[in-house]
N, C-alpha and C positions, 0 to 999 in steps of 0.2 A: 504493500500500500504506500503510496505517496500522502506522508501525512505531512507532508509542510504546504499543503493546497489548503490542508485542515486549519492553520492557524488563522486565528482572525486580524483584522487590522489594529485593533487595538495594541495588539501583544507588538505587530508588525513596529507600529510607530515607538516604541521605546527602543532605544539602542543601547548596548550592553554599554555599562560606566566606563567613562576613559580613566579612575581611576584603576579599575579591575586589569584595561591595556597595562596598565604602570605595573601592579603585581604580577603580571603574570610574564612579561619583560624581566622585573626583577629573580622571577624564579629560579632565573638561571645563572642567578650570582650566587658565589658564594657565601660573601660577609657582606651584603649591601649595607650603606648607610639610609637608613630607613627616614626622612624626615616627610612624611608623605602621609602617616595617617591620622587619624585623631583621637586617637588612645591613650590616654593618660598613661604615664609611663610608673607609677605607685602603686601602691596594693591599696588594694579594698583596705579600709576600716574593720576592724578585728570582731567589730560589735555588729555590723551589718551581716558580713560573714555565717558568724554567730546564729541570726536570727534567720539563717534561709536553711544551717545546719539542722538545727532545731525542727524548723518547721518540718523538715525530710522523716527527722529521728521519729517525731511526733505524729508521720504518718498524715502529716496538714498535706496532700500530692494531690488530692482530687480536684474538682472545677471549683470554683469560687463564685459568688455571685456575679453576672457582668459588669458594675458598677466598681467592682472589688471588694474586699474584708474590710469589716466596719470598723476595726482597729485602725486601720492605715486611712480610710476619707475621715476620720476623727483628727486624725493627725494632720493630714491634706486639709482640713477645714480651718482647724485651731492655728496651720500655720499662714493662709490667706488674711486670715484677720491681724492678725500680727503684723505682718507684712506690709499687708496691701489696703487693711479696714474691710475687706470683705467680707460680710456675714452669710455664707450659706446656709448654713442654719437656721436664721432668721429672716432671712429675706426666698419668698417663696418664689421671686422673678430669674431667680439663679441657681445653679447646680455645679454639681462636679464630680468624676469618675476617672476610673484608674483604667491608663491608657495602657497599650501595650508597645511603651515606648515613645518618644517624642515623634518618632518617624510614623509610630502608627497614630497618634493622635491626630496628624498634619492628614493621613490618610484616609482618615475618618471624616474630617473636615471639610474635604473636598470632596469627598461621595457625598456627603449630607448636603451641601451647598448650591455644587455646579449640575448643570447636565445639558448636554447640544446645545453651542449658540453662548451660553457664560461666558463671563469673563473674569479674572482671578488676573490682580496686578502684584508685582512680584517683581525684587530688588534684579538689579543686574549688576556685578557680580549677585550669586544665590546660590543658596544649599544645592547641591546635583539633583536632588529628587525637584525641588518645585515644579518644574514644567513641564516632568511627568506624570505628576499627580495629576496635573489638570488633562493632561490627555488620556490617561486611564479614566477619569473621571466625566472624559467627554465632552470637557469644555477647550477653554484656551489661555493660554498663559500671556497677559502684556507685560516684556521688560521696561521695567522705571531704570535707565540709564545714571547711573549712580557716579560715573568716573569724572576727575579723577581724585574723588576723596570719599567716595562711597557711602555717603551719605543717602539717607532715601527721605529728601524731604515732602512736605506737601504740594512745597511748589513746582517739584519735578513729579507728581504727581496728578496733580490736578487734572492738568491738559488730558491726561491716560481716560481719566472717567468718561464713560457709557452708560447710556440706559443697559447694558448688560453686561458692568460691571457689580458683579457678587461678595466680592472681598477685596480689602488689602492687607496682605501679607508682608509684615513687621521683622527682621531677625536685628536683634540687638542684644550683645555682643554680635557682631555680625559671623558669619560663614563665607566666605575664604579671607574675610578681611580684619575680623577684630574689630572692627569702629564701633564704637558706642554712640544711643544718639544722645542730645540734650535734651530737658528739661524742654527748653518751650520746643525742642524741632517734634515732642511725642505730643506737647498741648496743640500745638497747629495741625499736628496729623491728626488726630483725635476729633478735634472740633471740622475738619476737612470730611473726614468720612460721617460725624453724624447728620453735617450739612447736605452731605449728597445722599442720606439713607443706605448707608455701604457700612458693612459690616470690618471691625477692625482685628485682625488676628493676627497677636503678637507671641512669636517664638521664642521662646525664652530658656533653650535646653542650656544655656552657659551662664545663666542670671546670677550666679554662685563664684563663675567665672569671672570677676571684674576686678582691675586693678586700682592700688591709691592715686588718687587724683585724679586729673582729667575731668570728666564729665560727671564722675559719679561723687556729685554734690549733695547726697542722700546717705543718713546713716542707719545703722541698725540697731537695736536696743539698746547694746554696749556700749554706742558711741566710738566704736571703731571700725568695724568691717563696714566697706565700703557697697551699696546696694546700686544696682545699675536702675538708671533713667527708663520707665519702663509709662506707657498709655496707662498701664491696668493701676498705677499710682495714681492719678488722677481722680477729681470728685467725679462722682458714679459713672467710671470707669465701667463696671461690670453689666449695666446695658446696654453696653456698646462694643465691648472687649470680649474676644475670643482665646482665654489666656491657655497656653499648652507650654509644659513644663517638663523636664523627668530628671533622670537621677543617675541615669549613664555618665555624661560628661566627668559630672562635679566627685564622685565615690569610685569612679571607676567600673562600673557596673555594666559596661554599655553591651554586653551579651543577654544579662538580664529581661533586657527589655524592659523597663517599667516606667511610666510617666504619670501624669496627668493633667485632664481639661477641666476647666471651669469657663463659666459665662455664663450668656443666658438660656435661662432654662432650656427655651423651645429648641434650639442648637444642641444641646448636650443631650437632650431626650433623642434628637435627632441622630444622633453619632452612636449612641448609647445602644438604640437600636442595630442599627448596623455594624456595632461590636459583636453583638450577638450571632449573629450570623457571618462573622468572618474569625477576627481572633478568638471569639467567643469568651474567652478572661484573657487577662493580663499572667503569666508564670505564676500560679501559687507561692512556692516557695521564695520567687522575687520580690513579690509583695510583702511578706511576712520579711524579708530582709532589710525591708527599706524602712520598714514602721520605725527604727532608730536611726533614720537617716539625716531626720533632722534635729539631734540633737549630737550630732558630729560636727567639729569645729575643723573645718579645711582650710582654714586661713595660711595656717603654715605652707602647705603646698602652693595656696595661689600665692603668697608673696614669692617663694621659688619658684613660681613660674614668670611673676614678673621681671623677677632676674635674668631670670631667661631672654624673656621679650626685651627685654633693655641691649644687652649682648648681640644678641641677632639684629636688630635694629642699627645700633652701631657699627658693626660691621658692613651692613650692606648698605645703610643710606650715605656711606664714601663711592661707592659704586654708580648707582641707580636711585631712582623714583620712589621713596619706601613710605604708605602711611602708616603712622603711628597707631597699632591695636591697643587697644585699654580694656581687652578682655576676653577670651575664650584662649586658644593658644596657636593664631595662626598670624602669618605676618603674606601678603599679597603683594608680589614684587614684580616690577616694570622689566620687561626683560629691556636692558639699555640698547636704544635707538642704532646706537653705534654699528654696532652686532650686525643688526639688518637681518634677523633671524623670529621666526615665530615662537610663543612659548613652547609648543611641540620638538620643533626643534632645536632649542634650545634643553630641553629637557631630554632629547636623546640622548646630545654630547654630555650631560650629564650622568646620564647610564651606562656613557661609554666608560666614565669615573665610578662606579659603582654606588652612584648618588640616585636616591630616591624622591623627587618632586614632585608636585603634581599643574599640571599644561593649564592656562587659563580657559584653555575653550572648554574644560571641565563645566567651571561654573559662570560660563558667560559666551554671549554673540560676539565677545573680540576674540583674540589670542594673541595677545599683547603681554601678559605676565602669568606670573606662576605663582604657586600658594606654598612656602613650608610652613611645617609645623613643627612647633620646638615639644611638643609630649616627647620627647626621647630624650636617653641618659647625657650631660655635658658634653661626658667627650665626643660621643657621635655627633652630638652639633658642630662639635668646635671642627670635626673634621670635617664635617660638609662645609660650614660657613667659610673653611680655607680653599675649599674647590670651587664651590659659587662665585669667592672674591676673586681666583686665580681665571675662570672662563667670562667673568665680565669684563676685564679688563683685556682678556687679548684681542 
């Protein structure tokens, strides 16, 4: 039987990730320098660990409500209001439930949302999955042109809106860039989408991710940890905000799967549904892991990663074009002009060094720059960032 006549267009229109080309490229090295994925390079927390061991010993392995275990939206609840002043509990216009993952929350979002003819506006640079969500989902992705400082404001917005415009899509800390937005650029976008009856969904898997200073002029209980600039901060935020969160980035969990949505109700009932009938829960034992996830302090780690991003950043903005990340752990570099090279290839001759990056047209309609990420041990950066600096300038 000829079953590739079998596949349908949908499947057709996704194309396999050009990060997946990079690993499987890399395969064939032996000690690559890995700076190319987004894995936290730390162990889990001893306590989270703990709590998914537990759950196994205990036999906790069966299905779970779709919503998730009322331990962890207790905790998911207790911490929006903290946060963010969000009262699910008491506000009956809102809900929240345990995703299976930030990636399946976003996934959920856009089946519930879009269908034929939608339109979903969406950063350019963007996460790799965004514009295929909208095509699995049957709609269409418009890039908001962000370069070159990747900013996704309202006013590079605005012009985008249609009457079949369904959402816009927020990432801050951003994906492949790191920028964090401001204060007023989240009240302008905010008051931009209630103005046009557009729904606002803000991704926030690196919100935990955010360095001292810069932008994040918001603090946290303590008065120390630094909270990023986020819409869902804003007064009644949560009828208008589609907030989706998880626990992979910041714990190191990101096999887990485990996240979760909140907003308004009729959205989350919406998604909530269609949990059911695709991931149907979120990992048992992931969830019972995470219920002590927010009483783990990562501070220490994100200040070593700021080190990080300081290091990398100095080194290569003597080179080339570098913006300044204030959060998640990727830095988004210009391959320099000089070169007269795409980030493709640019990023071969870098394989040819046994350097692992990842090509701009990954996460964008250019291929102008390329994305590392510093989640790897020092000295691995140190020896890529001496190849990087070494093929820019020849």
């Amino acid at each position: 039987m000829n079953t590739e006549r079998l596949i349908c267009d949908r499947a057709l229109a996704v194309d396999a990730s050009g990060i997946r080309r990079i690993f499987n490229l890399a395969a064939k090295l032996d000690d690559p320098i890995n700076l190319s994925i987004g894995q936290p390079d730390f162990a889990v927390p001893a306590s989270i660990k703990q709590g998914a061991i537990d759950a196994i010993n205990q036999d906790k392995n069966g299905y779970t409500l779709t919503r998730g275990i009322a331990p962890l939206l207790d905790k998911i609840n207790t911490h929006l209001k903290f946060d963010l002043g969000w009262d699910v509990q008491g506000n009956d216009a809102i809900d929240a439930f345990v995703t299976s993952g930030t990636s399946g929350g976003l996934t959920l979002a856009f089946l519930a949302l879009m269908g034929p003819g939608d339109e979903a506006i969406i950063p350019d640079p963007y996460f790799a999955m965004y514009p295929y969500m909208a095509t699995i989902a049957g709609g269409t992705a418009v890039r908001c042109d962000t370069y070159p400082d990747f900013r996704m404001t309202a006013e590079r917005i605005e012009p985008l809106i249609t009457d079949r415009t369904k959402f816009v899509l927020y990432n801050s800390p951003g994906n492949p860039s790191g920028v964090v937005g401001t204060v007023e650029e989240c009240k302008d976008l905010l008051e931009l989408c209630r103005s046009k009856g557009v729904l606002l969904i803000s991704d926030e898997i690196y919100d935990e991710f955010t360095f001292k200073g810069g932008m994040t002029d918001f603090a946290k209980g303590d008065g120390k940890t630094p909270r990023c600039p986020s819409p869902a901060r804003l007064a009644g935020a949560e009828d208008d905000v589609l907030l989706i969160r998880g626990f992979g980035k910041t714990y190191g969990i990101t096999g887990w799967r485990a996240g979760y949505a909140a907003g308004p109700e009729p959205v989350i009932n919406a998604m909530t549904r269609l949990h059911q009938y695709t991931y149907v829960c979120t990992p048992s034992m992931a969830q019972w892991g995470a219920l002590s996830a927010f009483d783990v302090d990562m501070s220490e780690h994100v200040d070593d990663f700021q080190g990080r991003r300081d290091m990398v950043v100095d080194r290569l903005s003597k080179h080339t074009e570098v913006s300044v990340p204030e959060g998640a752990f990727y830095v988004f570099v210009k391959v320099p002009e000089h070169l007269g090279q795409t980030s493709n290839q640019f990023v071969d001759r870098c394989l040819e060094r046994e350097l692992m990056v990842i090509p701009g047209d990954v996460f964008s309609d250019r291929d102008t720059h390329f994305r590392v990420s510093y989640s790897a041990p020092r000295a691995k950066i140190e020896q890529g960032l001496d190849i990087l600096c070494e093929l820019m300038q020849s």
